[in-house]
C-alpha positions as CSV (number, residue, x, y, z in Angstrom):
1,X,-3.2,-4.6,-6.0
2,X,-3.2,-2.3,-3.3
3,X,-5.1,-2.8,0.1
4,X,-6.9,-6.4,0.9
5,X,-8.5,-7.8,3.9
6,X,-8.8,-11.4,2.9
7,X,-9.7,-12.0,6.8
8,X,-10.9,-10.4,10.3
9,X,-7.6,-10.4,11.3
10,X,-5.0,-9.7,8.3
11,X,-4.2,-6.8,6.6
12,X,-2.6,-6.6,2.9
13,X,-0.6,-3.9,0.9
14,X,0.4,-4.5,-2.4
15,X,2.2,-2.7,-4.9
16,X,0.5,-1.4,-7.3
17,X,3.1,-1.7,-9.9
18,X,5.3,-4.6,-8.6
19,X,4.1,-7.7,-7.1
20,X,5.5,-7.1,-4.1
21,X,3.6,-7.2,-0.8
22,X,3.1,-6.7,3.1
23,X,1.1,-8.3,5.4
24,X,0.3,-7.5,8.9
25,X,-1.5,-9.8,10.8
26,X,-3.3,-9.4,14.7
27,X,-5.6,-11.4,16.9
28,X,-8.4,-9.7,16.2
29,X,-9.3,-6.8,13.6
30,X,-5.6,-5.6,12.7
31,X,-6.0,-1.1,13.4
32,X,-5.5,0.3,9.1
33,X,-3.5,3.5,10.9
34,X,-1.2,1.1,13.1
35,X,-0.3,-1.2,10.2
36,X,-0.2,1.5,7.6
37,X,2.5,3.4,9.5
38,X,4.6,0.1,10.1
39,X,5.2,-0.4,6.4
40,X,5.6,3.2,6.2
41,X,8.6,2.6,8.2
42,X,9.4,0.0,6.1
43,X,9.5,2.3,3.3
44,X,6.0,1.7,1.2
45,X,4.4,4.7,0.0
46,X,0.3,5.3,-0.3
47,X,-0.9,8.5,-1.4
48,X,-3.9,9.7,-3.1
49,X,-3.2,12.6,-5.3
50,X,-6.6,15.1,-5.9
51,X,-8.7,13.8,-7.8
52,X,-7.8,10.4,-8.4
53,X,-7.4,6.8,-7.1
54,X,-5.1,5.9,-4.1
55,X,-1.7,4.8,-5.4
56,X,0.2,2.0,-3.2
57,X,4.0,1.5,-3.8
58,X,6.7,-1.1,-2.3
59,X,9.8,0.6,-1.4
60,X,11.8,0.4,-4.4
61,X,8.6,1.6,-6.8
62,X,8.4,4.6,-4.7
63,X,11.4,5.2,-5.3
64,X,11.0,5.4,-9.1
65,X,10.0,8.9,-10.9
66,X,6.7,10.1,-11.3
67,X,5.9,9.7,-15.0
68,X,7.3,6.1,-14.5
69,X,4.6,5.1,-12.3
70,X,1.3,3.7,-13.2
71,X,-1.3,5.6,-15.0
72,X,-3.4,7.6,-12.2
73,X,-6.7,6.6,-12.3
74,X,-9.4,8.8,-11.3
C-alpha cells in the first residue's frame, strides 16, 4: 500500500507486503516528518533503496530478510 492521504487531516502507512496499517490523524494537515517518526517508534520501516521505489514495512515485515521482501520496483 504504502502512504495514503484519504483526507486533509489523516495520514496512512501501509505495509507493503502485509495488510497491516497506521494511521495518524490531526486537526488540520497531519506534518509527514512528525507522523513518520511516530510509527518509526513504533517500529515500521520506509526506505527507498537507489534507484528504486520507496518500500514501506509494518514492524514484523521489517523484520523479515531481504530477499524475502517484495520485489523492488524501480
Amino acid at each position: 500500500m504504502g502512504f495514503a492521504r484519504p483526507d486533509q487531516h489523516t495520514l496512512i502507512f501501509g505495509c507493503d507486503i502485509c495488510p497491516e496499517f497506521i494511521a495518524a490523524h490531526d486537526s488540520g494537515p497531519p506534518n509527514f516528518a512528525e507522523c513518520w517518526s511516530a510509527a518509526a517508534a513504533r517500529g515500521w520501516l520506509l526506505q527507498k533503496p537507489i534507484g528504486y521505489q520507496w518500500e514501506h514495512y509494518c514492524p514484523v515485515c521489517a523484520k523479515l530478510p531481504e530477499k524475502d521482501r517484495i520485489p523492488r520496483t524501480k
